[in-house]
N, C-alpha and C positions, 0 to 999 in steps of 0.2 A: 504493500500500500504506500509505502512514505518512495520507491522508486516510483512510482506513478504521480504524486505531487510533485515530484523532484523535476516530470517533462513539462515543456513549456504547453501554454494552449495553443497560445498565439503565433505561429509562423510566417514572418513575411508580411505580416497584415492578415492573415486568414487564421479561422479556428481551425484546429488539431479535432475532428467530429467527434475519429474513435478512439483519442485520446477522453475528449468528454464523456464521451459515452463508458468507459471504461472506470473515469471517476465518477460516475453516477453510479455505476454501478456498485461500484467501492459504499453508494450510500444509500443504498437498496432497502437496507432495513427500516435507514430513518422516514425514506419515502412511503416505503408498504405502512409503516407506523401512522404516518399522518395522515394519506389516505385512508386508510380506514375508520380513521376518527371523523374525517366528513364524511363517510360511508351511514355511519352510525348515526351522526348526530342527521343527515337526510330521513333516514328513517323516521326517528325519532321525530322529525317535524310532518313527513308525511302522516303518522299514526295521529299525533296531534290536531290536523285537521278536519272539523265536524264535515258529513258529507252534505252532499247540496241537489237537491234531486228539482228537477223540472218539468214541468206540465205544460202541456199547450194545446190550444185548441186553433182549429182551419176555420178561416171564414171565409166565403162568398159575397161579394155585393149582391144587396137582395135587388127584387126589380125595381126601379126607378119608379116612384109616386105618379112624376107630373114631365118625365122626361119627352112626351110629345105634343107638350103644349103649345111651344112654338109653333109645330108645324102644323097644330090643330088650324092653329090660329092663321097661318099662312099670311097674306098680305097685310093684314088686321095687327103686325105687329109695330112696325113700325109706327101705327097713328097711337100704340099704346106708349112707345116710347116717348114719343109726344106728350102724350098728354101728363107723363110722369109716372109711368106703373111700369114696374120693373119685373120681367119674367123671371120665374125659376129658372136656376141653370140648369146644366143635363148633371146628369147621373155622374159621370167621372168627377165635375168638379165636387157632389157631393161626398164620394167617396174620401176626395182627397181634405174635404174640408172636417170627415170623422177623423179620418187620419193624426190631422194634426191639434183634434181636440184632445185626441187620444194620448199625445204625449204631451199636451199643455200644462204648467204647471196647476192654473185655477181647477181643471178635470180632477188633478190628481188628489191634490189636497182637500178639496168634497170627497173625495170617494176616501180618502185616508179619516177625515172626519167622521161622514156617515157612517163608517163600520168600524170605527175606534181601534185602529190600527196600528194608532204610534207605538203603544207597548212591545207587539212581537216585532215592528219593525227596528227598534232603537234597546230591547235590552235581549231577543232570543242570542245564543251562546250557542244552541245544538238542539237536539232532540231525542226525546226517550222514546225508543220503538217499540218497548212494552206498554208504556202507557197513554202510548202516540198524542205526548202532551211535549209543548217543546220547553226547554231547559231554559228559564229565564234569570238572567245575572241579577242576583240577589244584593250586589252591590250599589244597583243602580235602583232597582222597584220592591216593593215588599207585596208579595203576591196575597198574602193571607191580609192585608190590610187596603188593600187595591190602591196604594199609595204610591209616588214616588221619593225618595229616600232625600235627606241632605246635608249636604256637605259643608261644614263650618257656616252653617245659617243658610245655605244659598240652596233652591230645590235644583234637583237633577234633571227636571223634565226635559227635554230638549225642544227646542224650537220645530215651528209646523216649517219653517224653510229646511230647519237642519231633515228632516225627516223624510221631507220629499225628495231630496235630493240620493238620501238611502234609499228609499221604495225607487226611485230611478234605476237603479245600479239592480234591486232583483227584479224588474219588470220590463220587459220589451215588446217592441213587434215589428216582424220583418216583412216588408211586399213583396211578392212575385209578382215583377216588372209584366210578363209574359202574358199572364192570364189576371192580375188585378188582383190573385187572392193575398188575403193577410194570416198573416200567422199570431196569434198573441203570446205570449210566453210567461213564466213566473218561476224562478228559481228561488227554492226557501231550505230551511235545515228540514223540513217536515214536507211528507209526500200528498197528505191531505190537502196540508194548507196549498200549497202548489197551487192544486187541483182546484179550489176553492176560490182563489184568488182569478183565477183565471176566470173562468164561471161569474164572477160579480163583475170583474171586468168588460168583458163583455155585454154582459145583463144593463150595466149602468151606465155604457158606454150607447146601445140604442136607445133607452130611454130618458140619456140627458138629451140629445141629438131630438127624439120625438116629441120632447115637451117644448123645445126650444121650438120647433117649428109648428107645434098648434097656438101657439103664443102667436109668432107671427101670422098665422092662418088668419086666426083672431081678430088682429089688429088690423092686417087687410080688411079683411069683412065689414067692419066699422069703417073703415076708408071707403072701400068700394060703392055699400050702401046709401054712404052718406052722397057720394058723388055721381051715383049713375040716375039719379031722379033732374040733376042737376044739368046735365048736358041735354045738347039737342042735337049731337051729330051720331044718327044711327049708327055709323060703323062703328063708334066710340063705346057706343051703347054694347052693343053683338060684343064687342071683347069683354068690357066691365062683366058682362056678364058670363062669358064664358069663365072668367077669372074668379066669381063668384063660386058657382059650380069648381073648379079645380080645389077652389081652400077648402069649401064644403067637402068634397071628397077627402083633402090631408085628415081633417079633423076627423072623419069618418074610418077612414082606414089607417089611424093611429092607433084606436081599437080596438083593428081587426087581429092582430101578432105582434108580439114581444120585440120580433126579428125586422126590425124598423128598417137597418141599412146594411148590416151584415145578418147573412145566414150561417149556422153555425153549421158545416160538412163533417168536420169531424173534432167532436169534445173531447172537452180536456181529460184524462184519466189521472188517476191516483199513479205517480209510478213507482218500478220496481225495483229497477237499477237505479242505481246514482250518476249524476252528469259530471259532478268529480267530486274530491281530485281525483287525478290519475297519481297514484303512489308510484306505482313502477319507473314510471317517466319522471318523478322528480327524483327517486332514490338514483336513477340511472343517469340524470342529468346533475348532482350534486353531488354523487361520487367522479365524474369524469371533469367536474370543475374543480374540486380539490386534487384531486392529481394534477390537474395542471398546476394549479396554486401552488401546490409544492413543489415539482420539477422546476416550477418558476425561481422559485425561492434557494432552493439547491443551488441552483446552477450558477443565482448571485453568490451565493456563499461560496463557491466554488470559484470563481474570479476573482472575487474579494483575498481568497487567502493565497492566490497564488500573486498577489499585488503585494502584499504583505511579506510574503516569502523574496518576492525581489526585491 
């Protein structure tokens, strides 16, 4: 070993490879030593991690309300723009406009409101699969007093911003660009709540959307009535009224189904497997990072002492 530190690395300007490689080897032990200790402590963080299982259910856009009403209306539209009555859009802009109620903050915080959410959002830890109740941080909530806890005078609760911003990070939804359908999602420590979350999601997501638009139905109607006695240009008339009729029908077939804008193709189930972690892949990516960490580390020390030796 000490004729082995005794050869240069360095030749010429170039490393000596299987000279290094030969003092690596020389320090074989202390590498296999420390690799294994991120070997372990990977483990050990992988077993650590509560799992995380996800739900999702398919929607379809259901069929558009009043998507041919412009063409009902044919010529008749333009003297409506005129006179100041604004057609429903089609169908895709509808879509698009649940779309992005659906991730709006005001959506979410009713909906995190309405079903008193912030506790399993802001203190669950994990879940018991026995008592498929989830494991809430007792540091933060006193479950037996339905209280939250505090901390040198000041309460724990956290803010409805801080909390939305958490339900963000377990809740999604993805579109397929191709056919328009959506996808919703919920990943939680618990397979139920998933399941559940998704399901109201949904549920509250048509019927914010369907109340919003008998309101407005509504409020036309009161428009429309007040103004179609008030004209004397027939064709003005023939729309007001066709437009009459259309709100009458939203308010009508609001309803008729739950399933206002999305159809649900395929609900959400309770699942079985977990969406992660994946243990394997971190024990195998955090053992092959500490070995390098160390070969790294060696190899300075390994320069270092032959600096030292000259």
């Amino acid at each position: 070993m000490k004729d082995s530190f005794d050869k240069p690395l360095i030749n010429n300007g170039e490393v000596d490879l299987v000279q290094l490689v030969k003092e690596l080897w020389d320090k074989k032990i202390f590498i296999i030593s420390l690799t294994s200790i991120f070997a372990v402590l990977s483990v050990l963080y992988s077993l650590s991690l509560q799992n995380i299982y996800r739900s999702q259910a398919l929607l379809v856009p259901a069929e558009a309300k009043s998507q041919s009403i412009s063409s009902s209306l044919g010529g008749f539209s333009s003297l409506a723009g005129m006179a100041g009555i604004s057609l429903p859009g089609g169908s895709d802009a509808k879509q698009q406009e649940a779309i992005a109620i659906l991730n709006s903050y005001q959506f979410l915080e009713e909906f995190i409101i309405r079903h008193n959410l912030m506790v399993p959002i802001m203190t669950a830890k994990g879940w018991d699969k026995d008592t498929n109740n989830l494991i809430i941080n007792e540091k933060l909530y006193d479950v037996k007093k339905n209280v939250w806890l505090e901390k040198r005078g000041k309460e724990l609760k956290p803010s409805i911003q801080e909390t939305v911003r958490n339900f963000r990070a377990m809740v999604g939804n993805q579109v397929d660009k191709k056919n328009g359908y959506l996808t919703v999602f919920a990943d939680t420590y618990s397979p139920s709540m998933s399941q559940k979350w998704v399901e109201m999601l949904v549920e509250d997501l048509n019927k914010y959307i369907m109340v919003n638009d008998v309101i407005k139905a509504e409020n036309s109607l009161k428009y429309l009535n007040s103004q179609i006695n008030q004209t004397q240009i027939t064709e003005l008339k023939q729309v007001m009224a066709q437009l009459i009729k259309t709100e009458q029908q939203t308010i009508m077939l609001s309803q008729s189904s739950p399933e206002y804008i999305f159809k649900v193709i395929d609900k959400p189930i309770i699942p079985e497997l977990k969406l992660k972690p994946k243990r394997a892949i971190i024990c195998i990516v955090g053992t092959i990072s500490g070995f390098i960490i160390v070969l790294a580390i060696t190899i300075v020390k390994i320069f270092r002492r032959k600096e030292t030796l000259n």
